[in-house]
Steps between C-alpha positions, in 0.01 A plus 500: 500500500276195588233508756522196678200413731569322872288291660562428847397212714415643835436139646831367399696769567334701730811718607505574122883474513454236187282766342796760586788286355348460158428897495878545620551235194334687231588829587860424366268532169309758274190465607193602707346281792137482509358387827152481621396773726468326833835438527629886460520552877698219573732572232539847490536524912812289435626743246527171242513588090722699416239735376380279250184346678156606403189361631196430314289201299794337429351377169394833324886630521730143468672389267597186645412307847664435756331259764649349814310218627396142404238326225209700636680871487581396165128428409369807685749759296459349189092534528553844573774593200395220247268744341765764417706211389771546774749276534622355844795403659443311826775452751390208745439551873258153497538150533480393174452831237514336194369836321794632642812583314777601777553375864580802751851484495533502105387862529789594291408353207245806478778648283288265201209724501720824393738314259242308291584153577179360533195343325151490632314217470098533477266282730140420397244625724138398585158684449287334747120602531211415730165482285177460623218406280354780326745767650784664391841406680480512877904496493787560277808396642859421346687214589899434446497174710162342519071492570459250713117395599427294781287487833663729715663438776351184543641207321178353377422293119299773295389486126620653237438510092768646283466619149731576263390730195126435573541119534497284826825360568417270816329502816706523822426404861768639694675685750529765239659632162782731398545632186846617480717639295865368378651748794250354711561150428807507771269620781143325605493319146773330580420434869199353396649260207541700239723538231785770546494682128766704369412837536506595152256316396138598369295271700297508825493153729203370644515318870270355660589496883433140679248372241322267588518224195758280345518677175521878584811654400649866452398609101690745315315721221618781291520851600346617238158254657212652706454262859216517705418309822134507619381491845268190510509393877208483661311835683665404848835528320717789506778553241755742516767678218848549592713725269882492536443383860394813619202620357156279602131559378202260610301311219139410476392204354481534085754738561754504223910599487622572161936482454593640209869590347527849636610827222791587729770314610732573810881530411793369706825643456770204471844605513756362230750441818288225658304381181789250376562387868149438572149579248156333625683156533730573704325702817233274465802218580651724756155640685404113514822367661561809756 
């Protein structure tokens, strides 16, 4: 029996009657649906399961993941089951969802997960960490998509040095820098003039965001490399760390963030069904022409 963990989206579908069709969906299966716990009244009042739901950290019991939602309920989930090395299979409810393997009404093609006909594909991940001189970490944060440093809310030129294994790469003055990785590439990166980077690739892309110089352009290093960008505006200048978009802490000046390759990876299940028809190439060529 598998034990398949469901994540709703209670902003997307806040009638959970999305949420309900994929448990009516995998019921037709051996398994046991693992649920988070705030969601047990709603469910349970309804009399929905089939006596297979069971409520609980959905990552200490799943096999597999289920998440409804776009790019950013991918990125939560995955931060959260990475660890245990969970896979996840996202079904879109977004805009875009280009972590996302189904569309709502391909629900049927659920039947993959209990037959075997699937890969799963492993994404690098980010460690990112705040230093301060002298100090042990002030943060440790992983990243699937990106760290992004800039001024705040506030567009506003701010300087920046980045290193790479100890050694100054270049001195920016700019809105800002994100350090992405290749699943990040098609999301700020790429707003800002980056590269888009095929996804299995062992690299991570450095933007700078509106720099202000003729020559500055986004650099690509090795995964395996140790970046650092340095803080060195002035006092009166505030910087800020963005991680995954979601995620901010506030840097002082001499203020270091260190991106490293992270040890764990998140894993997206791909389904062989839609992997001839489509791979990285082609939803990036459908999500960019909807």
């Amino acid at each position: 029996m598998k034990k398949i963990g469901l994540i709703p989206n209670i902003v997307k579908d806040g009638d959970l009657a999305h949420t309900k069709k994929i448990i009516g969906e995998l019921c037709r299966y051996d398994c046991e649906i693992y649920m988070p716990e705030v969601f047990r009244e709603l469910l349970e009042s309804d009399g929905v399961g089939c006596g297979r739901l069971r409520f609980g950290e959905v990552g200490d019991f799943a096999e597999i993941c289920v998440v409804l939602g776009g790019d950013g309920s991918m990125i939560r989930a995955a931060k959260k089951v990475a660890p245990r090395g969970v896979p996840l299979l996202g079904i879109n409810l977004g805009r875009v969802g280009y972590l996302a393997e189904l569309e709502i009404d391909e629900t049927a093609m659920l039947s993959a997960l209990f037959n075997g006909k699937y890969n799963i594909e492993e994404r690098l991940m980010l460690r990112v960490e705040l230093l301060r001189v002298g100090r042990e970490p002030l943060v440790t944060a992983p990243a699937i998509n990106d760290a992004v440093v800039t001024h705040g809310a506030v567009s506003r030129l701010v300087d920046m040095m980045l290193y790479c294994d100890g050694r100054q790469v270049t001195a920016y003055r700019a809105d800002g820098l994100i350090a992405a990785t290749p699943t990040g590439s098609t999301a700020y990166s790429m707003s800002a003039g980056g590269p888009i980077i095929d996804p299995m690739l062992d690299c991570v892309c450095v933007t700078p965001i509106c720099p202000h110089s003729l020559y500055a352009r986004p650099l690509i290093f090795s995964g395996a490399s140790e970046l650092m960008i340095e803080d060195i505006c002035s006092d009166t200048v505030t910087l800020y760390l963005t991680v995954d978009g979601n995620e901010t802490y506030r840097l002082s000046r001499g203020d270091r963030v260190r991106i490293t390759k992270s040890e764990i990876a998140a894993k997206l299940i791909r389904l062989d069904a839609k992997s001839g028809a489509y791979g990285f190439y082609g939803v990036l060529h459908k999500k960019m022409t909807e």
